[in-house]
C-alpha positions as CSV (number, residue, x, y, z in Angstrom):
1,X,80.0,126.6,133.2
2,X,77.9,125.7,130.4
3,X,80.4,127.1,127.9
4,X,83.2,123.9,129.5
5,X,80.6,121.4,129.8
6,X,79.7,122.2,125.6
7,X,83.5,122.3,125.1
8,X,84.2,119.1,127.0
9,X,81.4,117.3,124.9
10,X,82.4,118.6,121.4
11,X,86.4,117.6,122.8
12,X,85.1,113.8,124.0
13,X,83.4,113.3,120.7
14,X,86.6,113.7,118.7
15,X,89.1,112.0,121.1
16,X,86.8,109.0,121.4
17,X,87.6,108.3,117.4
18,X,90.7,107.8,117.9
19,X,90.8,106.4,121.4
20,X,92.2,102.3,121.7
21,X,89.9,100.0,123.7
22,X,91.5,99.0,127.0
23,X,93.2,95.6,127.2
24,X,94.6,93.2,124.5
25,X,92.7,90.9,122.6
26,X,94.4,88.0,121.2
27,X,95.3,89.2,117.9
28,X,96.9,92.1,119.4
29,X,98.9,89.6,122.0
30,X,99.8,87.4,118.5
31,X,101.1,90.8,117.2
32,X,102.9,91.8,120.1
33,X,104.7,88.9,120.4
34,X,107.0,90.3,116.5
35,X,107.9,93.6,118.0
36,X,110.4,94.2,120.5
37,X,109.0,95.0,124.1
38,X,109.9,99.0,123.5
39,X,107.9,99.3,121.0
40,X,104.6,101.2,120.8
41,X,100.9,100.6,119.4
42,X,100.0,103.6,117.8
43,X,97.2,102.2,115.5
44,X,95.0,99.4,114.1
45,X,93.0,98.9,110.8
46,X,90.7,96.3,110.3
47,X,89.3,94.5,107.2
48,X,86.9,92.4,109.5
49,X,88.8,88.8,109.6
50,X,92.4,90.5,109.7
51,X,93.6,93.5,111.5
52,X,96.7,95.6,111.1
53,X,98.9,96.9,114.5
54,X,100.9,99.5,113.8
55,X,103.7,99.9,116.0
56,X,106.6,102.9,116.8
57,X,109.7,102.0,118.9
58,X,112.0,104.9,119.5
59,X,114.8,103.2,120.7
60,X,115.5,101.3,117.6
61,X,114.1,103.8,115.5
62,X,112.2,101.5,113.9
63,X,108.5,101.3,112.8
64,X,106.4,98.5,112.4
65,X,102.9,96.8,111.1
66,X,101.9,93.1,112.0
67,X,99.0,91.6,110.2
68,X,97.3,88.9,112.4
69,X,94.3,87.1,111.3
70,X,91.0,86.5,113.6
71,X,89.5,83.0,111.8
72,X,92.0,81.3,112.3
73,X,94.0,83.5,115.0
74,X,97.4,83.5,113.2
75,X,100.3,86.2,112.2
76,X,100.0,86.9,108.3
77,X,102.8,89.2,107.6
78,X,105.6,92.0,109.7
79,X,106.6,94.6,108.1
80,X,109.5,96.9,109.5
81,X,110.8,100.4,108.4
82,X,114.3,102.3,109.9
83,X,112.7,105.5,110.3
84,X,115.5,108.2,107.8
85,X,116.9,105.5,105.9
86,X,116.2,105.8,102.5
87,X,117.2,104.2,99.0
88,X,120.7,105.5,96.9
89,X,121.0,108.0,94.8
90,X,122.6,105.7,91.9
91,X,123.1,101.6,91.9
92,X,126.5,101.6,92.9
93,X,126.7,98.1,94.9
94,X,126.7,94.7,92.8
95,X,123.9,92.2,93.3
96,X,126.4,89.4,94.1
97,X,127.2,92.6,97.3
98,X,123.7,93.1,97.9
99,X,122.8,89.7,98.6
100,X,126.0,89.3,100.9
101,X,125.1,92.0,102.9
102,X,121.6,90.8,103.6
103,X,123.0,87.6,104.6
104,X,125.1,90.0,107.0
105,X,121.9,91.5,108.4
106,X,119.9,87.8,108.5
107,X,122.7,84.8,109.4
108,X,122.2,82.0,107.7
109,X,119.8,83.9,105.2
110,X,119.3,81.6,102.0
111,X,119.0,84.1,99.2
112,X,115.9,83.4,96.5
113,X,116.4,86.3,94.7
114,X,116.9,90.0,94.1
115,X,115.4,92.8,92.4
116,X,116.4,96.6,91.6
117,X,113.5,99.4,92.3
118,X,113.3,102.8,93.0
119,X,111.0,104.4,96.1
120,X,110.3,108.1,96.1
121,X,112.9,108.5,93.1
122,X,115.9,106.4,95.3
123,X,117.2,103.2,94.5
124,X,117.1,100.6,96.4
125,X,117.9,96.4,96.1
126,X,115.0,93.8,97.0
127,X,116.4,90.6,98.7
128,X,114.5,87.9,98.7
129,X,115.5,84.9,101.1
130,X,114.4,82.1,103.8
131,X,116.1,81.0,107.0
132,X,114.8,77.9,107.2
133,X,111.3,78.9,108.8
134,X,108.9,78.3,106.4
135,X,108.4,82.5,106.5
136,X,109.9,84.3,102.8
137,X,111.7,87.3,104.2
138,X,112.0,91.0,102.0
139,X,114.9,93.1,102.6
140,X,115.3,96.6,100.7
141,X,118.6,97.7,101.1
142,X,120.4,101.0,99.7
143,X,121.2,100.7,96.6
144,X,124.5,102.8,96.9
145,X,125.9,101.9,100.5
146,X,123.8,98.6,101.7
147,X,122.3,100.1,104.7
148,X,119.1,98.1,106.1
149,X,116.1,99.8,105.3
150,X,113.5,97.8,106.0
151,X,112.1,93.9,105.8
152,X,108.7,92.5,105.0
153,X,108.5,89.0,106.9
154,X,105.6,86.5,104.9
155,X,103.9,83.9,107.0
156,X,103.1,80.4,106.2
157,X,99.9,79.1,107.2
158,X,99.2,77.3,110.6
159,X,96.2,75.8,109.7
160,X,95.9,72.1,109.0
161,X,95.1,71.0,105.7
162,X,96.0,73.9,103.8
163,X,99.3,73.9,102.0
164,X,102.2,75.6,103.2
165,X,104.3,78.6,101.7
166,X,106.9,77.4,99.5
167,X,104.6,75.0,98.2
168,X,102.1,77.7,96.9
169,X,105.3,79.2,95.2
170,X,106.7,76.3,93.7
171,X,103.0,75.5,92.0
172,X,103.1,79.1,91.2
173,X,106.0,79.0,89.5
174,X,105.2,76.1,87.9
175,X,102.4,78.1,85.9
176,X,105.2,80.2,85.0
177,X,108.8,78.5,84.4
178,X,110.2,81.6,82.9
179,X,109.0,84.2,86.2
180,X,110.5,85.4,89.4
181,X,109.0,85.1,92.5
182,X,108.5,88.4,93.8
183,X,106.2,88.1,96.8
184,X,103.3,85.7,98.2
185,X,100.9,86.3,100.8
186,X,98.3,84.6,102.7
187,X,95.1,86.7,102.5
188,X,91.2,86.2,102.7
189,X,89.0,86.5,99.4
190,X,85.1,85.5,99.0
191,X,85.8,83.7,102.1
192,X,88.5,81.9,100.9
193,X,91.9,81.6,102.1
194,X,93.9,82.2,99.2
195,X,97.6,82.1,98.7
196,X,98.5,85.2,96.4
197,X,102.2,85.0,94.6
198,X,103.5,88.0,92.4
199,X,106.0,87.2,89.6
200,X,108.1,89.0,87.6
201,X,107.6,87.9,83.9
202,X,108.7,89.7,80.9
203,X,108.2,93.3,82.6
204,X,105.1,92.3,83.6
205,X,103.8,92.1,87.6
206,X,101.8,88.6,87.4
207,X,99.2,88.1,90.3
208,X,98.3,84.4,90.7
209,X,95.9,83.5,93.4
210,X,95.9,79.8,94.5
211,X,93.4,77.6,96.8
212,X,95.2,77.9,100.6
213,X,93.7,74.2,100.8
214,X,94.3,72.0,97.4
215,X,96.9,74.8,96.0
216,X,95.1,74.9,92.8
217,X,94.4,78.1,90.6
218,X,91.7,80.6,91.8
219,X,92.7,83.2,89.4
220,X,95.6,85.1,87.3
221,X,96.4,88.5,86.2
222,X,98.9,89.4,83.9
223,X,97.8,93.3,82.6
224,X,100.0,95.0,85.3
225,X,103.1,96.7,84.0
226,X,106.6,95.6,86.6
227,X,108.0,98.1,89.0
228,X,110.9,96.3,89.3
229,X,113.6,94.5,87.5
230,X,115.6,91.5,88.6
231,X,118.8,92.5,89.7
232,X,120.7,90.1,87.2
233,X,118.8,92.3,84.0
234,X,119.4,95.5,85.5
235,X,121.7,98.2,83.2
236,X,122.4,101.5,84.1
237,X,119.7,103.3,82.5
238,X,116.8,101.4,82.6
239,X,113.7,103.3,83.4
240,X,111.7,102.0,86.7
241,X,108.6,103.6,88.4
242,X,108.3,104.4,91.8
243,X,107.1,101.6,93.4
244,X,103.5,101.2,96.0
245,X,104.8,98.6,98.1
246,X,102.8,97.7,101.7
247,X,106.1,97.0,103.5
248,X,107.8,100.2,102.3
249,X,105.3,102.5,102.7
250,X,104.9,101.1,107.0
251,X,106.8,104.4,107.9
252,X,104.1,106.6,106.4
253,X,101.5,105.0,107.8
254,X,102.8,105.1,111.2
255,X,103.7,108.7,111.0
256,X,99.7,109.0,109.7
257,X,99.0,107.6,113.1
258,X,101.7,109.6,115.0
259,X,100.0,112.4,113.8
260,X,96.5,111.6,114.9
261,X,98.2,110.8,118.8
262,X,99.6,114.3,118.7
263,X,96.5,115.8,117.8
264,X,94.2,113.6,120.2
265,X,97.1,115.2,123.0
266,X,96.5,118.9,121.5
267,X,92.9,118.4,122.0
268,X,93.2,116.8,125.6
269,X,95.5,119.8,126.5
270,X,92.7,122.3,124.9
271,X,90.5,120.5,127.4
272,X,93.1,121.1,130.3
273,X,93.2,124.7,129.4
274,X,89.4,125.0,129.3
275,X,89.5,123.7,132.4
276,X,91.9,125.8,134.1
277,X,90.4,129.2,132.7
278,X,87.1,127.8,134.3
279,X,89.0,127.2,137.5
280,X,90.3,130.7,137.5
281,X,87.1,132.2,136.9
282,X,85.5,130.0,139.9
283,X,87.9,131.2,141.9
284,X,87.7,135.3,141.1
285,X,83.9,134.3,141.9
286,X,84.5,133.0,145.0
287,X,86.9,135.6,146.0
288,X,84.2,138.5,145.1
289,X,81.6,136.6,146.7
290,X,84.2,137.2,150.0
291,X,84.7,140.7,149.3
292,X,80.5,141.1,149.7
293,X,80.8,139.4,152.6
294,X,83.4,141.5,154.1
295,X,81.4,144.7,153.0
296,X,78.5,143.2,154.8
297,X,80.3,142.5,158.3
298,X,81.9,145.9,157.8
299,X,78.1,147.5,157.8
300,X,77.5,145.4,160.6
301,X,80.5,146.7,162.5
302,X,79.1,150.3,161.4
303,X,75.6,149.7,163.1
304,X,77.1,148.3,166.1
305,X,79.0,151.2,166.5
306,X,76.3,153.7,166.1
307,X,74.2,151.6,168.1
308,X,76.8,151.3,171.0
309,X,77.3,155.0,170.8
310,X,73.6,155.9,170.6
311,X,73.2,154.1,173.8
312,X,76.0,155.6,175.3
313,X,74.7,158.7,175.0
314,X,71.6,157.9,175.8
315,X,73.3,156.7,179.2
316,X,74.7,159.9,179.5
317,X,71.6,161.5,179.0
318,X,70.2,160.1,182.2
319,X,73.0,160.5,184.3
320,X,73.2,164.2,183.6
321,X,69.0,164.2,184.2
322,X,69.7,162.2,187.4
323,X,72.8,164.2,188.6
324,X,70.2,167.8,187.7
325,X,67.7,165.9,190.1
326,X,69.8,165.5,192.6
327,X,71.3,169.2,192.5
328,X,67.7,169.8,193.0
329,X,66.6,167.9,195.7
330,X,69.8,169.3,197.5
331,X,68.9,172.6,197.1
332,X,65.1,171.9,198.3
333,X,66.7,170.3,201.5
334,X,68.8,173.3,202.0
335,X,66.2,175.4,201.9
336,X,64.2,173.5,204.9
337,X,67.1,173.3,206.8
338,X,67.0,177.3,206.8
């Protein structure tokens, strides 16, 4: 017993890691709201202020990562992923086809932009586009037959007093005329809400960071070498690197956590098992503890026996000394009577 109790505790310890506390708080109920009602939580990683819900639904076959902020409660960023669907092999769709076919996928889709990139050595086409939201929408797309694999979604703040999306773009760009917007994000730095916006510039992936409140410049960086190309400059040929993009990589991640589910279930059924070998062996106790008990009442029995036919003999003992008695006394009377 002490062997399941050890075995239990060791079990506990390593399924409480990876255990979700009951409930919803309200970041997870802002999160929930972006994924359909099918869908799963299968993990969450926090930064502190903002915390990532990762998300499987196996009816769509789609995975998913929300980003919702704590101070102030808000939805930074969705990411989604079509679980199997990769990029092309070659670039055999046009951009002008691309961009049609996201517009397909998201009516009313005002297209910003596109870029060509390869992910795990496929191709695929980056979309860029808004539908009127205030959010700047991300769709890769198969390079060679246009299938939908997945779209980042970019919030615009909700607080008042800081500036909103489009505007940290358009002051972005205005620090460089000659880029392409590639992405912006709302994140935290130093305690600052800061807008970040990646452009495209001469092969180069610029990161400018702006104030979320007056929109002006925090910082720059302009060492990192592009991953990308924008679709309009893109020849057959041209060499691109694999790229490490948040919203494509959502699949892995939620596999990661997959992963760590199925192994929190293999260690609960290890505890089940544990469990029902102890269970067995309670009961094999308990059934020789019955077979003792039946030896004993069988001893019993055996006394009783003896005992009953001890006294039975003893009983006939004294009839056949009573019966001799009587013989006796007969005889003696006999004898007087002669």
């Amino acid at each position: 017993m002490k062997k399941f109790f050890a075995t239990i505790l060791a079990l506990s310890m390593m399924l409480s890691t990876a255990a979700f506390a009951a409930g919803e708080s309200p970041q997870e109920l802002e999160a929930r709201k972006q994924v359909p009602a099918t869908a799963v939580l299968t993990s969450t990683d926090s930064d502190g202020n903002t915390t990532d819900y990762y998300y499987k639904d196996k009816v769509s076959k789609t995975n998913y990562k929300v980003s919702v902020s704590k101070e102030p409660l808000q939805v930074i960023s969705t990411a989604s992923k079509v679980a199997g669907n990769k990029g092309g092999r070659a670039v055999v769709l046009s951009q002008q086809q691309a961009e049609d076919m996201a517009k397909e996928y998201y009516a009313g889709a005002n297209v910003l932009g596109s870029f060509v990139r390869k992910n795990d050595d496929r191709f695929e086409y980056l979309v860029l586009f808004d539908i009127g939201d205030g959010r700047l929408y991300r769709s890769s797309l198969n390079a060679e037959n246009g299938k939908l694999i997945g779209t980042g979604v970019k919030f615009s703040s909700a607080t008042e007093g800081e500036i909103a999306l489009f505007e940290a773009a358009a002051n972005a760009k205005a620090l460089r005329p000659d880029g392409h917007i590639m992405d912006i994000e709302l994140e935290q730095k130093d305690g600052k809400r800061v807008y970040e916006v990646k452009i495209w510039e001469n092969n180069k992936e610029v990161e400018i960071k702006l104030d979320a409140v007056t929109g002006e410049l925090v910082e720059q960086d302009d060492t990192k070498a592009a991953k990308s190309v924008p679709a309009q400059s893109y020849k057959e040929g041209v060499e691109l690197t694999n790229i490490d993009d948040d919203d494509a990589n959502v699949v892995d991640e939620v596999k990661d956590a997959t992963d760590a589910v199925d192994e929190v279930k293999d260690a609960t059924d290890a505890v089940d098992e544990v469990k029902d070998a102890t269970d067995d062996d309670d009961d094999n106790d308990d059934d020789d503890n019955d077979d003792d008990d039946n030896d004993d009442d069988d001893n019993d029995d055996d006394d009783d026996d003896d005992n009953d036919n001890d006294d039975d003999d003893n009983d006939d003992d004294d009839d056949d000394d009573n019966d001799n008695d009587d013989d006796d006394d007969d005889d003696d009377d006999d004898g007087d009577d002669d």
